[in-house]
C-alpha positions, 0 to 999 in steps of 0.5 A: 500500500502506498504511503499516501493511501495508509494515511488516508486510511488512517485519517478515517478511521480516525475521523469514524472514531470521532463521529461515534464518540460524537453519537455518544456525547452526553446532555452537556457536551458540546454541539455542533451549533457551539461557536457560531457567530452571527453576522452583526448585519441584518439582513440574516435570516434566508438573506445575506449580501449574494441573495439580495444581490442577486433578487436585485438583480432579478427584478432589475428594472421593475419599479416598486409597485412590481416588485410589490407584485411578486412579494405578495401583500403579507408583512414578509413580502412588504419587507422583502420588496423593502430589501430589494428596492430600498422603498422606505415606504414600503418597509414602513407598511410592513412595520406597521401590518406586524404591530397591527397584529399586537397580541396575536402576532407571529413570533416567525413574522415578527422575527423577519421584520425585525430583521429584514426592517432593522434599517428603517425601525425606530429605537421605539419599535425595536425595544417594543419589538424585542420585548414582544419577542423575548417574551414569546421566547421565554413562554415557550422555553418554559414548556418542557413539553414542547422540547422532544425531538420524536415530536412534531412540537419541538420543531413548531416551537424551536423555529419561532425561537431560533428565527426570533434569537437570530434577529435580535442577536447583539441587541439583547443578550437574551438571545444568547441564552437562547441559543445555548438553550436551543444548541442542545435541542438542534443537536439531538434534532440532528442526532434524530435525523441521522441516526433514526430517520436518515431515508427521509419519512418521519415517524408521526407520519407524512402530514406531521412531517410537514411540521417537522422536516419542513421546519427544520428546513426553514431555520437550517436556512435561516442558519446558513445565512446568518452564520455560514454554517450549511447543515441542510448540506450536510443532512441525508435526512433533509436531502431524502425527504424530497423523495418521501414528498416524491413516493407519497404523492398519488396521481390525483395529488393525495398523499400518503395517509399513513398515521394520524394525517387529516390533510392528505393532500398536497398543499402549500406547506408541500410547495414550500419544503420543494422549493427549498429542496430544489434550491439547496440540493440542485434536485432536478426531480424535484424541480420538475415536479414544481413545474409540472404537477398540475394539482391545483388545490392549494399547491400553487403559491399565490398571494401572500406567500409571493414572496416565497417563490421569489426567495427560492423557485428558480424557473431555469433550473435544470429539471429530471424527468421522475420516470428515470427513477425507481418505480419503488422506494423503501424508507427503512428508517419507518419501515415503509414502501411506496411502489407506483406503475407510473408517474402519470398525473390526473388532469381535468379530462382523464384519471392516470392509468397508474396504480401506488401502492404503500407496505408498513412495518416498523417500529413504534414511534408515539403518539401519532403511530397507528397499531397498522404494521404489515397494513398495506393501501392500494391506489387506482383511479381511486382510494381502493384498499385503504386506511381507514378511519378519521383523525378527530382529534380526541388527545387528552381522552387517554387520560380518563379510560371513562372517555376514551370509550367514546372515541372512534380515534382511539378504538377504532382509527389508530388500532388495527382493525381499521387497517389492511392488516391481521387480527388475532382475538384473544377475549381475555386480552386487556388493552392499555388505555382502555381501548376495546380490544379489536384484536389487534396489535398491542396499544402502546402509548402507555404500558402499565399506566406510564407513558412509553413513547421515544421522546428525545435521542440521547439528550435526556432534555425531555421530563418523562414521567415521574420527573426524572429526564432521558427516561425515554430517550431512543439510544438508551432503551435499544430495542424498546420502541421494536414493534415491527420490521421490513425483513427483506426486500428487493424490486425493479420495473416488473415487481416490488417484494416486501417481507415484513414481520410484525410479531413483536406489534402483538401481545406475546401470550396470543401470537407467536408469529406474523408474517407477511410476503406482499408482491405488487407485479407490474402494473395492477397485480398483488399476491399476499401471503401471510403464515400467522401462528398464534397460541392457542387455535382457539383464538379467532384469526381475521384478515382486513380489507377496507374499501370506501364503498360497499363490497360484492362478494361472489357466490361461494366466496370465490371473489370479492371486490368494489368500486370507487371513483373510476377505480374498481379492486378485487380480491381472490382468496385462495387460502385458507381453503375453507373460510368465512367471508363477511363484510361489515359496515354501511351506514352506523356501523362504519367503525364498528368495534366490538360490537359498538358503534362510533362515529367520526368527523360531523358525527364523531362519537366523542363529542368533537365534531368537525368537517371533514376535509378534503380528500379524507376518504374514511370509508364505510365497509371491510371484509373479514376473512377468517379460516372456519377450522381453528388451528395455531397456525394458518395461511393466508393467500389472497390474489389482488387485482386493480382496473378500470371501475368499468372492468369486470375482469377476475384474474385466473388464480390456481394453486400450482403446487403445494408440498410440505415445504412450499406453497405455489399460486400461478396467476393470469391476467387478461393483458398476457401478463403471468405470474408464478410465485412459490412461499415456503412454508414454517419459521423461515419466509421464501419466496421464488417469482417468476414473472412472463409477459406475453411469451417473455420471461421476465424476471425468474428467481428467488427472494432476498432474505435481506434488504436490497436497495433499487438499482438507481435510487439516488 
């Protein structure tokens, strides 16, 4: 080996040492925030002296009512147009529209005027200012509850503080106590990021995340301004979670819906997180989907908000066509695939011709999670398998059992009898909280009356229950928070495989086993395999799938299958060979759970009534499968297929061949396309597929027993 090579090598290991000491750093030790300075100048926050050169630059030649004209009317867009044309009158009037917030202004506005109008403030409005910060900054440092990295509240909290310490920094020393306060919190922020969530989801879910990596995003920004430090450059989290946002998003412009999520469509809140993404990480994806996905709902930036896609949307940065990416992506920080046949989108005419696909198994993390690993949702032309249930939100009903019995969100949206998943039912099974017992998997939020939810990394910031802190910190519980986990995986164009084991989501005293092998085969068909052992053959065993509208099922139970929008599935059961099929729901008994009744959204049972919104699609009805012979163990094999609602195409389903180690189903669809797929049988999940187009094989050979990455995932 060269000299120079031995001292490369060297120079890493040294370098991993250091990183892994790093990971290792108490509550008191150092951050990597430590140090920074502050450029004594305003403006800081997302502005330094190259931004605002280069937006004069833009808008060179404009007068002030145009450049007005693309800032918005807001408080931060007056104040930008102030910046770039020095109109002393127009800062004046972004000023004036914060202080006319008096008592319910926005510390993140008030913050940017600060900053941004520094020049043009009286010594008055800057004392008046800084103290209407100051003590926004202190209520909220003073909310212990606030401070947990695992929760979207940290980020909606910190940012205010952080924008607000940023732009008072020199002119109060407050805003250095602030900083070594904030330091700690931003630290284990990143720890969480890289150490838990590096593949770019969140564990509340994609509509929190909205809350979480979108925030950290804006003061990361406000950060390299103001100091010079680029973390966002340095952050895999940051730089993957443009392709959560990618990978979630449906033809029609819904999103992903996993967890608590009551705003499944994508939004403003979306358009701001790309922009920055595209800005920062030159993501040519991304940038096309800003320019050409054509939702209209909310996606694009008007009025007020101008001034945003003045700051960060570059219309002649270089675009990448999505259909050079994987057709599938798996996020191993949550335990999620997503999957899509295409990247088509809705337009005023005509649906996309393209199925999406999610698969969940993962480990539980808090509040938001939802008891629905090894639940799959299937999209086409249509919500067609999907999570069902509405968000109310009932927070607070945890801490009497008295009335959480009234909340569908409790006992029946977050457990797993709303989802396309598998209950074992044991009559003598007591759940936490309260909850009735659906038969699902285990209700986690709090285990023996005390709260078990990840709250910080390893900082120990957080006060846990019984007063002391770090009681519920991730690094020092490993393995407490392990419910479920993706096993193996492996996908190209043709086919997505995905075997989760969602064992340890159950109570150990009625499941010894649940696993499930889930094939999506290009572009409509799935192939569903579950080997489900439990402790005593007694214990009832129901297989889940949730439709919007009410399922057919054919004579005999050979078939199910429904409808909705222009979209229509249905499902073949192959095994258990000898089954009851029943279907619930309709109108009263949409979230029937134990025999009682709850409502969600207008009516919800919990006295919480409200609307529901837009593209919240609950459903109404679920089909129960269940083996009519009780045994520990059981095989479920289902054969899925999507089409047009018009079509009234049932795939061809035949067992190929069972044996004592392997179970074999060979399925055909009217398109030519053939698919035979092997399961082996016991302990230890197999799979072989083997896939024919027309009279072309197009893929023939077995399983991972790991996880392999898609070729080309970026």
């Amino acid at each position: 080996m060269r000299i120079e090579a031995v001292v490369i090598a060297v120079v890493l290991a040294m370098a991993t040492w250091a990183f892994a000491g790093e990971e290792n750093q108490s509550a008191n030790a150092a951050t990597r925030f430590d140090g920074m300075k502050i450029k004594a100048t305003h403006p800081r926050i997302y502005l330094d002296e190259q931004i605002v050169k280069g937006l004069k630059g833009e808008t060179k030649g404009k007068s002030v009512e145009e450049v007005r004209a693309l800032t918005g009317q807001s408080a931060e867009g007056l104040a930008l147009a102030y910046v770039i044309t020095g109109d002393e009158k127009t800062g004046k009037e972004a000023i004036a529209k914060c202080k006319a917030a008096a008592g319910r202004r926005n510390t993140r506005t008030e913050a940017v005027i600060y900053d941004w109008c520094y020049p043009i403030l009286s010594d008055a409005d800057k004392s008046e200012m800084r103290e209407d910060l100051i003590k926004a900054m202190k209520s909220a440092m003073a909310t212990p509850r606030s401070w947990r990295s695992f929760h979207n509240s940290l980020y909606s909290t910190a940012v205010p503080v952080s924008f607000a310490a940023i732009a008072i920094y020199g002119d109060d020393p407050f805003a250095q106590e602030a900083f070594k306060f904030l330091n700690a919190e931003w630290e284990d922020v990143l720890r969480t990021f890289e150490f838990v969530f590096p593949d770019g989801a969140w564990g509340e879910g994609f509509d929190y995340n909205r809350h979480v990596s979108y925030e950290a995003l804006r003061y990361f920004l406000a950060l390299k301004t103001a100091t010079g430090r680029d973390f966002i450059k340095e952050s895999k989290h940051l730089q993957n979670t443009a392709y959560y946002i990618l990978y979630a998003t449906k033809a029609n412009g819904l999103v992903l819906p996993e967890k608590d999520c009551d705003w499944p469509f994508l939004g403003s809140w979306d358009h701001d997180a790309m922009m920055m993404l595209a800005t920062e990480y030159g993501n040519g994806y991304v940038q096309q989907f800003l320019v050409n996905c054509p939702v209209k709902r909310e996606w694009p930036v008007e009025g007020r908000d101008l001034w945003k896609q003045l700051l960060w949307f570059s219309a002649d940065a270089s675009q990448k066509n999505p259909t050079d990416l994987p057709l599938s992506r798996i996020f191993r920080d949550d335990g999620l695939v997503m999957a899509r046949s295409g990247w088509g989108w809705d337009s005023e005419k005509e649906r996309a011709n393209d199925t999406w696909m999610a698969f969940k198994c993962g480990n539980y993390y808090g509040d938001h999670a939802h008891c629905d690993n090894n639940s799959f949702e299937i999209y086409h032309k249509g919500e067609l398998a999907i999570d069902s249930g509405r968000y109310d939100d009932d927070w607070g009903m945890e801490e009497d059992p008295k009335e959480i019995v009234k909340s569908e969100f409790f006992n029946y949206y977050q457990r797993t009898i709303a989802h396309n998943s598998v209950l074992v039912y044991d009559p003598d099974e007591k759940f936490e909280c309260g909850v009735l017992n659906d038969g699902g998997q285990m209700e986690l939020i709090r285990v023996n009356g005390v709260r078990n939810v990840p709250e910080d990394y390893d900082q120990g910031n957080f006060p846990s229950e019984g007063g002391k802190k770090g009681t519920c910190d991730w690094k020092t519980n490993p393995g407490r928070w392990d419910t479920g986990k993706i096993i193996a995986y492996k996908a190209t164009k043709d086919f997505t495989y995905v075997c989760g084991d969602a064992t340890k989501s159950y109570n150990p005293k009625k499941m010894k086993s649940f696993v499930r092998q889930f094939v999506f085969v290009q572009p409509n068909l799935f192939v569903v395999f579950d080997r489900v052992v439990s402790t005593k053959a007694e214990f009832k065993k129901t297989w889940l799938l949730h439709t919007v509208n009410e399922p057919k099922i054919a004579e005999g139970g050979s078939a199910f299958e429904a409808t909705y929008g222009e979209g229509r599935v249905v499902c073949v059961p192959v095994l258990p060979e000898k089954r009851t099929l029943v279907k619930v729901g309709g109108p009263e008994d949409e979230c029937m759970v134990a025999g009682v009744k709850f409502h969600y959204g207008p009516k919800a049972s919990s006295g919480r009534e409200a609307e529901l919104h837009y593209g919240e699609t609950p459903g109404a009805w679920r089909v129960e499968e269940s083996p009519k012979a009780a045994a520990e163990e059981d095989y479920f094999l289902n054969v899925i297929l999507v089409s047009d609602a018009s079509s009234s195409e049932t795939p061809s389903v035949k067992l190929g061949g069972e044996s004592e180690k392997t179970i074999t189903v060979d399925v055909a669809t009217k398109d030519g396309t053939k698919a035979s797929v092997s399961f082996a049988r016991g302990e230890k999940p197999q799979a072989t597929v083997k896939i024919v187009k027309g009279e072309k094989a197009v893929f023939d050979a077995q399983m991972p027993n790991g996880i392999i990455l898609e070729d080309g995932r970026p």
